[in-house]
VEXKOLDO-804626 format. One record per residue: x, y, z of N, C-alpha, C in turn; residue number from 1. Coordinates in steps of 0.02 Angstrom, whole numbers. Example, Ala and Ser with C-alpha at 12.3 -4.5 7.8 and 13.67 -1.06 7.14 Angstrom:
// residues 2
{{660 -284 390} {615 -225 390} {660 -165 390} 1}
{{642 -112 354} {684 -53 357} {645 2 394} 2}
// end
This chain:
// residues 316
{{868 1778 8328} {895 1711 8324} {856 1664 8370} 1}
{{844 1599 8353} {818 1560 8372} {853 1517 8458} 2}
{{819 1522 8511} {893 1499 8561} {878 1415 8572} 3}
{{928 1385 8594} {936 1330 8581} {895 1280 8639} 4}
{{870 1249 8643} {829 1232 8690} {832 1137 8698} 5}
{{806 1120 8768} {826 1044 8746} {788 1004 8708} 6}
{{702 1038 8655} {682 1014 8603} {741 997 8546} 7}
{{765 1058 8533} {833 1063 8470} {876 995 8491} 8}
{{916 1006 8546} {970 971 8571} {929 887 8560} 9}
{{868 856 8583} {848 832 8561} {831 788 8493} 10}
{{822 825 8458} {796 817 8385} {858 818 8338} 11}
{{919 856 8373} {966 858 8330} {1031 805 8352} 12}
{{1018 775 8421} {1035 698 8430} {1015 659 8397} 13}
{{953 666 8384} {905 588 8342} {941 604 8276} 14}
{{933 639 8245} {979 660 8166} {1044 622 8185} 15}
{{1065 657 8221} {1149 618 8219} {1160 563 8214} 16}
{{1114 521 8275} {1110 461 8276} {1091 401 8239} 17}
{{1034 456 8171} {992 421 8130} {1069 403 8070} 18}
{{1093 462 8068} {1127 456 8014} {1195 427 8020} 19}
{{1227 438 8086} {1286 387 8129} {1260 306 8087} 20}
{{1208 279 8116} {1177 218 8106} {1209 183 8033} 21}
{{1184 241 8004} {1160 238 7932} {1228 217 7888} 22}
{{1267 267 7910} {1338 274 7884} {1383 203 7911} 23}
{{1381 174 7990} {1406 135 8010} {1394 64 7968} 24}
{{1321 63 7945} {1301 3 7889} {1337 -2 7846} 25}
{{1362 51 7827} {1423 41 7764} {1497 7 7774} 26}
{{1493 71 7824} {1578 44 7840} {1608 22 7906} 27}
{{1586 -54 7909} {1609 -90 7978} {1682 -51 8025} 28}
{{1645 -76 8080} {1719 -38 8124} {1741 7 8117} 29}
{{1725 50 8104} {1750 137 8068} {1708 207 8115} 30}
{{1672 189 8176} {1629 224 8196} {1650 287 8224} 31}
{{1743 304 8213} {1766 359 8230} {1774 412 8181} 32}
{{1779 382 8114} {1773 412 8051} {1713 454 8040} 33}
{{1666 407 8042} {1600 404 8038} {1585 473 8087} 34}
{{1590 474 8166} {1578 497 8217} {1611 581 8188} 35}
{{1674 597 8159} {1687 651 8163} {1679 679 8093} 36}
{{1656 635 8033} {1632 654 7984} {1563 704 7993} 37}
{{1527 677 8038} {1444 693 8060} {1473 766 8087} 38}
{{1541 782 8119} {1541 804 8182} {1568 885 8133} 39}
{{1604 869 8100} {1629 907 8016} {1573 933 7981} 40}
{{1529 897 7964} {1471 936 7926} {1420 959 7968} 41}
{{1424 958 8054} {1360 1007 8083} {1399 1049 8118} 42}
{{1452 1050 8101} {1511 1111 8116} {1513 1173 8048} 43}
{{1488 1163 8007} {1512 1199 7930} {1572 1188 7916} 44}
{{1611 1119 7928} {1675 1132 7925} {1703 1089 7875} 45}
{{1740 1054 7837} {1775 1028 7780} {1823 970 7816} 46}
{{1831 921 7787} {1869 862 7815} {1926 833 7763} 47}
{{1957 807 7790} {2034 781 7769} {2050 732 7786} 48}
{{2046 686 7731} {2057 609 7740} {2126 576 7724} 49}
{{2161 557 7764} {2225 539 7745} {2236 453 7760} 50}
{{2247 414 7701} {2248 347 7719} {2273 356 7652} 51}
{{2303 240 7659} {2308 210 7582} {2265 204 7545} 52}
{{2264 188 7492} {2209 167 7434} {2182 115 7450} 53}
{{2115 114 7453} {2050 46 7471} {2039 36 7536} 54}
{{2041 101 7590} {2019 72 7628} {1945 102 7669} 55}
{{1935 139 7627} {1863 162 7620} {1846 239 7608} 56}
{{1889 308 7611} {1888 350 7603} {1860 383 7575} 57}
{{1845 371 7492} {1790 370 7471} {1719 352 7465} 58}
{{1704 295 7494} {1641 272 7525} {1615 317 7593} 59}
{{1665 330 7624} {1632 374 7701} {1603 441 7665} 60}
{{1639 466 7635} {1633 538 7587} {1547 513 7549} 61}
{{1557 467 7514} {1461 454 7497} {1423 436 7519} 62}
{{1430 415 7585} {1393 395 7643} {1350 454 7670} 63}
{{1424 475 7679} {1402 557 7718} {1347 586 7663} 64}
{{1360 597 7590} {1302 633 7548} {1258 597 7561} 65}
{{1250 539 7544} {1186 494 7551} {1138 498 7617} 66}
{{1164 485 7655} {1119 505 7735} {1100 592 7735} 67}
{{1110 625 7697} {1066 695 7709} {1070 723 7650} 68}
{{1059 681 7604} {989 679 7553} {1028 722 7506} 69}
{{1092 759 7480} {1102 816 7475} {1135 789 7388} 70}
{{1160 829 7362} {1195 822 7295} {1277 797 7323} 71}
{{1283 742 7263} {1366 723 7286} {1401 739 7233} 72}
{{1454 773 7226} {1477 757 7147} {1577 754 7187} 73}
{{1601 719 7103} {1679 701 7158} {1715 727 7084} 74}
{{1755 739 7119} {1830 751 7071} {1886 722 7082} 75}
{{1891 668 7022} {1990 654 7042} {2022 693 7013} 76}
{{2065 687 7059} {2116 737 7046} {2179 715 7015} 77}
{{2201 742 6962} {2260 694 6938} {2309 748 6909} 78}
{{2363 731 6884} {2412 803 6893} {2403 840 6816} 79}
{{2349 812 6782} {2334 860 6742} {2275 896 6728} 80}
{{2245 887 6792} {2179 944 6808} {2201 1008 6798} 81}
{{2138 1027 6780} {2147 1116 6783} {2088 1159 6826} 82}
{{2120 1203 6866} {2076 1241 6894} {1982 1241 6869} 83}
{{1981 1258 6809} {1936 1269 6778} {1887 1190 6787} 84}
{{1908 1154 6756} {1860 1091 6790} {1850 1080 6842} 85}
{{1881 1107 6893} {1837 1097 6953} {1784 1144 6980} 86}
{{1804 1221 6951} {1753 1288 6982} {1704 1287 6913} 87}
{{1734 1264 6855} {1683 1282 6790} {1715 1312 6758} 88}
{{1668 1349 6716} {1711 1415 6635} {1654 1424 6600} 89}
{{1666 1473 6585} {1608 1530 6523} {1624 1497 6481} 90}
{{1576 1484 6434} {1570 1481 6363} {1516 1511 6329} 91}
{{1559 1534 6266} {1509 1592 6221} {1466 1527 6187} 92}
{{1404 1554 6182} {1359 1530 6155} {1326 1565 6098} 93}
{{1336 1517 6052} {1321 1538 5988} {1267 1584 5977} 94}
{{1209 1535 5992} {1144 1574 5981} {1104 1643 6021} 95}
{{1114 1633 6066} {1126 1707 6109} {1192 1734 6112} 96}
{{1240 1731 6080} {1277 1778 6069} {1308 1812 6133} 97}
{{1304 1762 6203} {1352 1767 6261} {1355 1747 6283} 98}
{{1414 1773 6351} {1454 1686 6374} {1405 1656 6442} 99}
{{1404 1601 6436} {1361 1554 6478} {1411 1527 6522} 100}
{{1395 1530 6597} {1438 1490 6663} {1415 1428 6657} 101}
{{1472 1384 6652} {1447 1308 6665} {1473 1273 6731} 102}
{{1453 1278 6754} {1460 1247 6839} {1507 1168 6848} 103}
{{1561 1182 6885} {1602 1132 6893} {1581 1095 6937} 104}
{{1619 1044 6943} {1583 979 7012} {1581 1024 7076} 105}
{{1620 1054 7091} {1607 1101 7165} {1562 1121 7175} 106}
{{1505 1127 7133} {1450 1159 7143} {1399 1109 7178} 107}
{{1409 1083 7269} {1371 1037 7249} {1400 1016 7332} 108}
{{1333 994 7383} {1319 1001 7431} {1385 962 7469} 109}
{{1402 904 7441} {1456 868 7462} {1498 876 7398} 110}
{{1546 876 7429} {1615 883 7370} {1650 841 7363} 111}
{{1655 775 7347} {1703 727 7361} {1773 747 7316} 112}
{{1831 757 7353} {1925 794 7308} {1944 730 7336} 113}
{{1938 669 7280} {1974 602 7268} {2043 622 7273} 114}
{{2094 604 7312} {2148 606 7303} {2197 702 7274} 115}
{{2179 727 7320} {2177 786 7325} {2255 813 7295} 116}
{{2307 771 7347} {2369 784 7338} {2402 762 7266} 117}
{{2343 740 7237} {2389 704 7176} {2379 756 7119} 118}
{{2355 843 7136} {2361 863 7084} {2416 931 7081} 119}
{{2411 982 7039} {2461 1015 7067} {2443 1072 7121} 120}
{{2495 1111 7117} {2465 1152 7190} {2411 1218 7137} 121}
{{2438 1218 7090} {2397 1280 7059} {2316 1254 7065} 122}
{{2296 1190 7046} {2230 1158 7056} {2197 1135 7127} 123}
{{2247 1126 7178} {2253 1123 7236} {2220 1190 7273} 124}
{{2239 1247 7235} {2244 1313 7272} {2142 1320 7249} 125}
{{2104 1309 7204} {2064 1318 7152} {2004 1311 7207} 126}
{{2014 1267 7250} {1974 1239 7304} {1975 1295 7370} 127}
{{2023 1323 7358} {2028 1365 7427} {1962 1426 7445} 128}
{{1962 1465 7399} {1910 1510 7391} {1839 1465 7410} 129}
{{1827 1414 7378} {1763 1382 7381} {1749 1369 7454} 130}
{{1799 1342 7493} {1806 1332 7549} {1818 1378 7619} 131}
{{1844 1411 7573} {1865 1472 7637} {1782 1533 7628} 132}
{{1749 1532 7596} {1704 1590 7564} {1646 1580 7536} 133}
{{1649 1498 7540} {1595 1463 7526} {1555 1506 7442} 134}
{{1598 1521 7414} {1575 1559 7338} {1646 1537 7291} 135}
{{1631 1553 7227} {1691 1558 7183} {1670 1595 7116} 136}
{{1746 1619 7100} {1748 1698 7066} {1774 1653 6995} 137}
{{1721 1677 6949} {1746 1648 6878} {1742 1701 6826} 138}
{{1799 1726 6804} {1784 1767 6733} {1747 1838 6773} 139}
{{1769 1868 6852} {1750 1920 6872} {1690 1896 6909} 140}
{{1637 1869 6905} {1573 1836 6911} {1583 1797 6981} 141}
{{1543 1827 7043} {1547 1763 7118} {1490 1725 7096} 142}
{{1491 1659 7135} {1440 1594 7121} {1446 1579 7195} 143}
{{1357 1568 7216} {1386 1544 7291} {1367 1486 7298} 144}
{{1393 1445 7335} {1393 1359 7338} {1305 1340 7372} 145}
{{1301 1270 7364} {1238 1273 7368} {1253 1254 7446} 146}
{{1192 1261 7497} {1204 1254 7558} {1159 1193 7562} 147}
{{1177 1154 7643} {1243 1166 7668} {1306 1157 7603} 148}
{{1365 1168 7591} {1428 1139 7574} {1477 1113 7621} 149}
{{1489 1048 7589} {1564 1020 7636} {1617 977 7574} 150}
{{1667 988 7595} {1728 973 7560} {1749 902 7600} 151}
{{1739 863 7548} {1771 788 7588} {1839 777 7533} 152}
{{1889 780 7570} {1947 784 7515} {1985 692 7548} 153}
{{2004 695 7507} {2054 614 7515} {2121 650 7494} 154}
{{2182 609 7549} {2245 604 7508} {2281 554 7518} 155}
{{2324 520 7489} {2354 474 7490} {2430 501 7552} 156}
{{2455 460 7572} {2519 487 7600} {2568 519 7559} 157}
{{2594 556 7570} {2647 599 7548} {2711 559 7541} 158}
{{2717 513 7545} {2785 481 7528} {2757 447 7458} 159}
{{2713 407 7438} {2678 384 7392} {2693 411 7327} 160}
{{2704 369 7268} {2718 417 7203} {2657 437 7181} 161}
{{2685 513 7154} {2642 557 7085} {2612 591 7139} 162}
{{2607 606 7195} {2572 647 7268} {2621 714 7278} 163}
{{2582 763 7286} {2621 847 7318} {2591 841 7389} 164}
{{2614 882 7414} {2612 904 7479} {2547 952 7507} 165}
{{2496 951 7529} {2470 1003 7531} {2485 1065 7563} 166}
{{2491 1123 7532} {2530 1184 7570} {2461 1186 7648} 167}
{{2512 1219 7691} {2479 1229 7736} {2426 1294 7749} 168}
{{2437 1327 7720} {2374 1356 7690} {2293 1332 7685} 169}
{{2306 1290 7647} {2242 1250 7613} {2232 1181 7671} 170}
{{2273 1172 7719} {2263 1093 7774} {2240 1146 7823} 171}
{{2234 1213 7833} {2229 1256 7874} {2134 1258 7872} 172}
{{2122 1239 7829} {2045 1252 7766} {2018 1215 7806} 173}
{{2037 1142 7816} {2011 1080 7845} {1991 1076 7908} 174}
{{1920 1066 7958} {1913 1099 8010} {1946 1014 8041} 175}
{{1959 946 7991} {1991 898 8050} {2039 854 7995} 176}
{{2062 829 8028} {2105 767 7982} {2120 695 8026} 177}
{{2083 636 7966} {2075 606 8020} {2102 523 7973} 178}
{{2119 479 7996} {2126 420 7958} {2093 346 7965} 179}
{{2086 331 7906} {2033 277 7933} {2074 214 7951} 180}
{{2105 196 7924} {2143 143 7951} {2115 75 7912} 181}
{{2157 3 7925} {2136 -30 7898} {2078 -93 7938} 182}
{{2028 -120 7908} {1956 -147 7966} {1993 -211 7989} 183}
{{1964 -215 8033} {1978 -283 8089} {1985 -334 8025} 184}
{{2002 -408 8064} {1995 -453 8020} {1914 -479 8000} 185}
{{1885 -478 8071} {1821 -487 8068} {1780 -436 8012} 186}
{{1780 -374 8017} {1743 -324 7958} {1770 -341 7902} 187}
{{1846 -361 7884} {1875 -375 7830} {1835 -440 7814} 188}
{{1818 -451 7807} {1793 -564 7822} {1742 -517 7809} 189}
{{1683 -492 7827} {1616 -473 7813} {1620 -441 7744} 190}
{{1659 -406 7736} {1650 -368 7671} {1683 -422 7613} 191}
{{1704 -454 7614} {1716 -506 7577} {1655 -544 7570} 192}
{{1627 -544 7601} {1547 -588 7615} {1493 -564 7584} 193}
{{1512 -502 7578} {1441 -447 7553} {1461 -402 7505} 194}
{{1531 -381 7505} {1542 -314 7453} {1555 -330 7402} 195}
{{1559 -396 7376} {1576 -429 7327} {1518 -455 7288} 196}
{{1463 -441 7305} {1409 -466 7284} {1354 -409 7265} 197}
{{1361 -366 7298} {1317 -289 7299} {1344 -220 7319} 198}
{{1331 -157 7297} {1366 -107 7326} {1342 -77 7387} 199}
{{1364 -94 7440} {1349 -71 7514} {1304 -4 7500} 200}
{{1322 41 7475} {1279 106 7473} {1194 97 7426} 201}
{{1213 30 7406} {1129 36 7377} {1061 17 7426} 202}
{{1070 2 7465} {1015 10 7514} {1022 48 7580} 203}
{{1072 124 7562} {1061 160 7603} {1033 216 7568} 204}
{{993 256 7615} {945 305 7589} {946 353 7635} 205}
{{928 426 7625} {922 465 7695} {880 477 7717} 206}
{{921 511 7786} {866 514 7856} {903 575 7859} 207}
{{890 604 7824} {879 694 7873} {884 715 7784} 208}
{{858 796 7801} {852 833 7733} {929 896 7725} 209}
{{912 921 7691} {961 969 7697} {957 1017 7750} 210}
{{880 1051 7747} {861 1091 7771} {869 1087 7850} 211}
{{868 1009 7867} {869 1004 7955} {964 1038 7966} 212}
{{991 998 7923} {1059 987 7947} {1084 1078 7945} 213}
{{1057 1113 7891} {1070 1183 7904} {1053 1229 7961} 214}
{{987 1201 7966} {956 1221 8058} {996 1206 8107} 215}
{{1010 1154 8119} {1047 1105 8149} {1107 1165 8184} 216}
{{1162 1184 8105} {1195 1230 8106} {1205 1267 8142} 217}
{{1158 1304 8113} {1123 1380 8134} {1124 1373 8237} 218}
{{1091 1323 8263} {1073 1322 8332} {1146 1285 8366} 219}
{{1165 1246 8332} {1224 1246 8368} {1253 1297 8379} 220}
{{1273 1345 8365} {1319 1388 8360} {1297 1426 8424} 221}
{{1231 1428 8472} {1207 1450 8557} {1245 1423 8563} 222}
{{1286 1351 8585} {1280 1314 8624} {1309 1373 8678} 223}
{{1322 1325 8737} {1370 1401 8792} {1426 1363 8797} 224}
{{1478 1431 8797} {1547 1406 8804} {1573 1454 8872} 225}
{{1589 1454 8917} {1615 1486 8974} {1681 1522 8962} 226}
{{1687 1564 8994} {1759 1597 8964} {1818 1569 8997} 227}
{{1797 1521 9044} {1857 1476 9065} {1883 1436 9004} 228}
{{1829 1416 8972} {1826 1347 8921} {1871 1383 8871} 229}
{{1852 1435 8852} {1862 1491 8798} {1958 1488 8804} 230}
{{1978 1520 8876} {2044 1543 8893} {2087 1473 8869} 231}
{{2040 1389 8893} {2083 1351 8901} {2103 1323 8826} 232}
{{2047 1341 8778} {2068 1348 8700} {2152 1377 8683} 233}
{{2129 1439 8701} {2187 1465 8672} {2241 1476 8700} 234}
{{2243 1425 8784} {2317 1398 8813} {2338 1324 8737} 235}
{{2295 1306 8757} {2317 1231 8705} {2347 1259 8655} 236}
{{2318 1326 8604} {2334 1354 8561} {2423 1381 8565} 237}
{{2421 1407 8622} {2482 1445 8631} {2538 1388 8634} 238}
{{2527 1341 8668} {2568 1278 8693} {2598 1256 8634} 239}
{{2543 1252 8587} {2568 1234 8520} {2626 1274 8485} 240}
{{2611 1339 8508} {2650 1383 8462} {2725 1410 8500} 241}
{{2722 1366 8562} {2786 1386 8606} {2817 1315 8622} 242}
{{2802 1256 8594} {2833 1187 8614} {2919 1184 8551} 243}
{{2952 1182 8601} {3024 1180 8562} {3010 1119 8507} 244}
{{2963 1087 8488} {2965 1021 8442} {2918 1025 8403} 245}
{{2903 1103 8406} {2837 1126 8334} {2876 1183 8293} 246}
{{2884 1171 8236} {2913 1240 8193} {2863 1291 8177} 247}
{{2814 1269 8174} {2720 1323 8152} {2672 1288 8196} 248}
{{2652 1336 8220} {2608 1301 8276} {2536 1311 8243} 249}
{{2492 1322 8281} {2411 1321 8244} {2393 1383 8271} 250}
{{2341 1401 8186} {2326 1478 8168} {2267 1485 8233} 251}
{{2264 1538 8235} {2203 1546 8255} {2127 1523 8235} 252}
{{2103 1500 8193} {2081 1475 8144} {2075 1414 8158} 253}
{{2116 1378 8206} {2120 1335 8255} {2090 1321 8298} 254}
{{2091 1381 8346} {2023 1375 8402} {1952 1401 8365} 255}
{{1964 1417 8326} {1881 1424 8304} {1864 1365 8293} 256}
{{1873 1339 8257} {1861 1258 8215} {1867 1200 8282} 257}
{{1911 1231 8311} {1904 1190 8391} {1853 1185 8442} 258}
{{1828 1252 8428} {1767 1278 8464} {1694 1251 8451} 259}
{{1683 1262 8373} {1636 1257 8358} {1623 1178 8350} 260}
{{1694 1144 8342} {1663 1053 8334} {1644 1041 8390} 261}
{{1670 1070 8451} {1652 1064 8517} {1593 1066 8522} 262}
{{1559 1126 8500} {1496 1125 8524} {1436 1066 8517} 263}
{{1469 1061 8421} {1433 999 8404} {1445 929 8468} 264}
{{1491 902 8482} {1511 842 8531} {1448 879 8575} 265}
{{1460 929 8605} {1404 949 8673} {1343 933 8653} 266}
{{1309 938 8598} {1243 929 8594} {1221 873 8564} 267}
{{1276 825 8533} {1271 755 8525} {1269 724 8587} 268}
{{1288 748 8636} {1308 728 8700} {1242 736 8739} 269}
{{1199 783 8724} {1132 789 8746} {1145 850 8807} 270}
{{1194 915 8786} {1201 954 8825} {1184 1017 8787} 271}
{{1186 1060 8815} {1183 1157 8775} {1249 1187 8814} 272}
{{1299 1151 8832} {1365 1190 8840} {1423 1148 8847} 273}
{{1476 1189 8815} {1541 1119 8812} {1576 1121 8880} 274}
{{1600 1066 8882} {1657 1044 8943} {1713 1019 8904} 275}
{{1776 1039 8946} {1837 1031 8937} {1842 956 8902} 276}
{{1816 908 8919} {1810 837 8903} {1787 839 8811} 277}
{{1753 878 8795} {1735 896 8718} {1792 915 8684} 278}
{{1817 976 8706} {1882 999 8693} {1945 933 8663} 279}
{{1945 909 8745} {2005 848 8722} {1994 802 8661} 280}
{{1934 778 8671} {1904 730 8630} {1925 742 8570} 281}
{{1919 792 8545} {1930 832 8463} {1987 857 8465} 282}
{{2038 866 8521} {2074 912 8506} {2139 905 8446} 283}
{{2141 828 8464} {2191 782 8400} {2185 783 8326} 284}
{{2116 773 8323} {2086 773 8245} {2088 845 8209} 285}
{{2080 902 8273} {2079 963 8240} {2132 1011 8228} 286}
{{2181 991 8289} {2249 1027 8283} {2320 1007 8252} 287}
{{2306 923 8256} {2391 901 8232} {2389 903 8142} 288}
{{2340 926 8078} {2364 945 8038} {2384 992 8025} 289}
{{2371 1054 8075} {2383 1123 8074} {2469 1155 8105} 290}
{{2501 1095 8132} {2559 1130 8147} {2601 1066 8100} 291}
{{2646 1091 8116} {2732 1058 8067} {2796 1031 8112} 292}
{{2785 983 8144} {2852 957 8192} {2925 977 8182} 293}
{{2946 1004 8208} {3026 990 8189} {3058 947 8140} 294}
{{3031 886 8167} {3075 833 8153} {3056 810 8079} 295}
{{3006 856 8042} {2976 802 7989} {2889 812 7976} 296}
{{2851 841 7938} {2809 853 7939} {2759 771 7923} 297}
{{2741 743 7975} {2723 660 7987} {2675 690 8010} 298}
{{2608 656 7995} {2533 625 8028} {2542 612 8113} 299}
{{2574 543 8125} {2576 495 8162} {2630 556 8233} 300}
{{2663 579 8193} {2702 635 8258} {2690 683 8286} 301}
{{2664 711 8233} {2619 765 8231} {2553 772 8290} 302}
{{2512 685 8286} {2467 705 8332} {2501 696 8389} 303}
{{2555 647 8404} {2583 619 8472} {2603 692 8507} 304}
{{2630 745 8465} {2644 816 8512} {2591 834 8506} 305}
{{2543 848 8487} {2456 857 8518} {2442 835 8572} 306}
{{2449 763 8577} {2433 734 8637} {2463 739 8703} 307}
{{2516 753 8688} {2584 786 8750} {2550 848 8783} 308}
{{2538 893 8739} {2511 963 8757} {2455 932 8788} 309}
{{2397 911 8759} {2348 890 8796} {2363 865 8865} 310}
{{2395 839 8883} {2398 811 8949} {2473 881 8991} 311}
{{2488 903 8962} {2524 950 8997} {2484 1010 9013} 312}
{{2443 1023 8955} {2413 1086 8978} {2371 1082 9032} 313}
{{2358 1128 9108} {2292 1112 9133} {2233 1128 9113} 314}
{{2161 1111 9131} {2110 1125 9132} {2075 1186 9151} 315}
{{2059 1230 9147} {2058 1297 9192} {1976 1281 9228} 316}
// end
């Protein structure tokens, strides 16, 4: 294995930064979206977008393909999808006389799942394998995704009509969940000025290849983590799973995905090892879709007991 050195840490700041840039051109005032989208795909990890309709969700999701050059393809999801259109299906072919795989939109470096919750859970579930295994099983037959793969899923809120719930299972998949919110008045006023006249994504182009962002990967994964850093993971972890105001706390599966975005922050940061300060930073985006409040399975409550733990737990 290749060890990580401050050439890498280097070179794989300028990427971030090139493509941070890039993405921010699109979508005014949004540089946290933006920031942990980048932070999601040099993690190997899958993202979860939860907002209303129009306020950019889908644009960050082609942003992200567009700045590293990669294949985009999207699926809406609507409640009469079927599994099969999203992974593909054999078809016999006449003239050779056997069945041919035809490759569904999943097949395909960025994944944009338009409105995820709006289909059923059987089509919901269809995504899991792809995501969890980075392959999918059709007609007996594995297919493995093209690399890198990332899952940019959108959902509307759950109170909203014609929307399911995503089982927790599959929000478990998601290494963050994050919301964009609606733009200042000022960005609102700009895009009225400009988005109405041209499509923001046509004079963006990329700055990095596939091939860097897979390297990229690959060397993050040295970074150094101390076994203090390590222990204080899986206090936060435990906290979660022992706070009288969580009914399911977060899987284990949790601090991995916790870990590894970490590392990414460390070397955007221009370091080769995380500090507790990385940890916090992420710890909201990565843990409050993974547990279930008491009171009501809510976004907005959900992270506020994240944030409680965060400041209760110490630092080791």
């Amino acid at each position: 294995m290749t060890a990580l050195g401050n050439d890498h840490i280097t070179h794989i700041q300028s990427v971030a930064q090139k493509s941070r840039a890039a993405m921010n051109s699109v979508l005014d005032g949004k540089d946290h979206a933006v920031r942990t989208a980048l932070i999601t795909l040099f993690s190997g990890g899958h993202l979860l977008l939860e907002d209303v309709p129009g306020v950019g969700k889908t644009l960050l999701a082609k942003a992200l393909g567009r700045v590293v050059g990669g294949s985009v393809r999207r699926v809406q999801f609507t409640p009469d999808l079927l599994p099969s259109d999203v992974v593909g299906v054999s078809i016999f072919n006449q003239e050779t006389r056997a069945f041919e795989f035809r490759a569904g939109p999943v097949f395909a470096n960025v994944v944009i799942a338009d409105e995820i919750n709006r289909a059923s859970p059987k089509t919901q579930s269809a995504m899991l394998e792809c995501m969890a295994e980075n392959q999918a099983s059709v007609d007996g037959t594995t297919y493995r995704m093209p690399q890198p793969f990332m899952v940019v899923a959108t959902q509307n809120p759950v109170d909203m009509e014609g929307t399911y719930s995503l089982p927790e299972a599959q929000r478990d998949r998601f290494t963050a969940r994050i919301s964009i919110g609606y733009p200042s008045s000022a960005a609102e006023s700009d895009m009225l000025d400009h988005h109405v006249e041209y499509d923001p994504l046509a004079q963006t182009s990329a700055v990095t290849t596939l091939d860097e962002v897979t390297q990229a990967r690959d060397l993050i994964r040295h970074v150094q983590a101390t076994p203090e850093l390590r222990a204080y993971i899986v206090s936060l972890l435990d906290a979660t799973r022992n706070d009288p105001a969580i009914a399911l706390g977060s899987s284990p599966r949790a601090g991995v995905q916790l870990l590894r975005t970490a590392k990414v922050l460390a070397v955007l940061g221009g370091r080769g090892y995380v500090t507790p300060d990385d940890v916090q930073s992420l710890a909201v985006d990565v843990l409050s879709h993974r547990i279930v409040p008491r009171e009501g399975d809510d976004p907005q409550l959900a992270a506020s007991i994240v944030g409680d733990i965060l400041r209760r737990v110490p630092v080791r």
